[in-house]
N, C-alpha and C positions, 0 to 999 in steps of 0.2 A: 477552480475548474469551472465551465461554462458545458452545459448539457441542456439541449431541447426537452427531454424525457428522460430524469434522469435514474426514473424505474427499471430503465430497460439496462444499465449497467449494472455489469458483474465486476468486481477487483479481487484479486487474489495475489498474495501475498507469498515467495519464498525463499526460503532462508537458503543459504549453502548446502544445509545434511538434508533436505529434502522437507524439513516440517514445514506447513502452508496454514495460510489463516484467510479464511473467506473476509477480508476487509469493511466487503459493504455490497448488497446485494440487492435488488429490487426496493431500494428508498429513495425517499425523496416525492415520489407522488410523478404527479404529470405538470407539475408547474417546472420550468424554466430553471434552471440553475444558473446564474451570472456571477463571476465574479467572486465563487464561493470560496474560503479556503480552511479545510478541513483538519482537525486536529483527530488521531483515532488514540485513544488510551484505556485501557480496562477499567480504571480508575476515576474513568467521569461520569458525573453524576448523570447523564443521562445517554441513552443507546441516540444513535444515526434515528431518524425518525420515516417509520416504515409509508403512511400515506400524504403526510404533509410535507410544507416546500422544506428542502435545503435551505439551512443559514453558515454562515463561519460560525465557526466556532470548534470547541473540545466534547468530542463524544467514546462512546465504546462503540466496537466496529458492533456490524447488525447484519446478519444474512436473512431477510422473508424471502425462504427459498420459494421459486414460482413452481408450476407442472412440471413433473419431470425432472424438476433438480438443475442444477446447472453444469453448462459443459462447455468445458476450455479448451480450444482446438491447439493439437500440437504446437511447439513443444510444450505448452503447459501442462502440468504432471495433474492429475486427477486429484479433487479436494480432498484432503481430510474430512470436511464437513465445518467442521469448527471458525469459531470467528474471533475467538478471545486470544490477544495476542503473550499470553503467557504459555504459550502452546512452543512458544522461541526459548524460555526461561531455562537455563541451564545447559543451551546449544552455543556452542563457538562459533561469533559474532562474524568470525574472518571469510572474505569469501564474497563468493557474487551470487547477492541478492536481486532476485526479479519479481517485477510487477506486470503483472498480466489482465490487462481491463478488453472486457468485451460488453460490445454494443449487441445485445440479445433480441434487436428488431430493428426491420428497415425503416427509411424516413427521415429518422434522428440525427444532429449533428454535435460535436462538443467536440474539446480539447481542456488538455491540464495544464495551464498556464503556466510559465515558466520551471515546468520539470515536477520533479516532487525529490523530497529527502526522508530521509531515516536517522530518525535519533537515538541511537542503539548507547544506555545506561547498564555499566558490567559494575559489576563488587564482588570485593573479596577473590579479583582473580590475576593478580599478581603485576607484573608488567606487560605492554603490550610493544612488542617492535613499533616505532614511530622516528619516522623523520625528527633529525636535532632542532631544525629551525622552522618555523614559519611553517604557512600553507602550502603544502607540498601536493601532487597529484600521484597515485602509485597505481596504474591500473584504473577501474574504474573508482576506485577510492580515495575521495578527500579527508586527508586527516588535517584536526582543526584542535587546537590548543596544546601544543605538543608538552608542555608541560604538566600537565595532569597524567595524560597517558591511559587515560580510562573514559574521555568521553570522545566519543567520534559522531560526526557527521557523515555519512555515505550517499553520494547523488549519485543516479544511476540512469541510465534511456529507458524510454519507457517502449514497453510493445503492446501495440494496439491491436488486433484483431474484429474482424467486423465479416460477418458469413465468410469464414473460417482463411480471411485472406490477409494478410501482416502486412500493416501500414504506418 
C-alpha cells in the first residue's frame, strides 16, 4: 500500500454473519507509506505501530481510536470496536467478505497496490464444496489447492470511501 498520511486511515474488516475487526486505525505516523505490504495476524509478535513509519512486514491488527471514534460511511455496518481477528474464529468462512478503508482527512493520497487477499485457515470442519480441478473463480471467490479442501485464498474489490463518497 502507498499512503501520504497513513494516520488518517481507518480499515475495517467483514465477515459474511456480520462480525468486523477494526484492522488498523490511526498508525503509521505522518511519514509516507510506500510500497508497504502488510501482513495482519493475532499472533505476531508485534501490534501495527501507533506513531512511527509503516514497514512490510507481520503484525497484529491496532486500532488508536482518534476523537470521536471512528465512522464508516454507509454501507459499512458500525464497528464492533474490536481489532483482534479472532473475533471470525468459529464463524462460516463462506460468503462475501468486505473491506472498507476510509481516508479520515482531506489532502492525502494512497492506493492498495494490487488488491489485497484473505487467508482464511478452518480445522476440524469437515469438507468444503470445491471445484475438482485447478483454479477456479466462483463468485467473488478464488479457491486455491483443491486438494486439501481446507485452505482458501479469497480476493475480493476493494471499497474506498473518502468524505462519505465510494471511489
Amino acid at each position: 500500500m502507498n499512503h501520504t498520511f497513513p494516520d488518517d486511515l481507518d480499515i475495517l474488516l467483514v465477515a459474511p454473519g456480520g462480525q468486523n475487526a477494526i484492522l488498523m486505525s490511526d498508525v503509521g505516523g505522518a511519514t509516507d507509506a510506500v510500497n508497504v505490504t502488510l501482513t495482519l495476524d493475532d499472533a505476531a509478535a508485534n501490534s501495527l505501530p501507533d506513531a512511527t513509519a509503516l514497514s512490510s512486514g507481520t503484525f497484529r491488527p491496532a486500532n488508536f481510536v482518534g476523537t470521536g471514534g471512528e465512522v464508516y460511511p454507509p454501507p459499512a455496518p458500525t464497528p464492533a470496536g474490536g481489532s483482534m481477528l479472532s473475533v471470525f474464529n468459529g464463524t462460516a468462512p463462506n460468503g462475501t467478505w468486505r473491506l472498507y478503508v476510509v481516508d479520515d482527512q482531506d489532502l492525502d493520497i494512497g492506493n492498495i497496490n494490487m488488491g489485497w487477499t484473505l487467508n482464511i485457515t478452518t480445522t476440524n470442519c469437515g469438507q468444503i464444496p470445491m471445484p475438482n480441478t485447478g483454479l477456479k473463480t466462483a463468485g467473488l471467490f478464488e479457491w486455491v489447492n483443491p486438494t486439501t479442501q481446507r485452505d482458501l485464498l479469497l480476493n475480493f474489490a476493494l471499497v474506498k470511501f473518502h468524505n462519505g463518497a465510494i471511489y
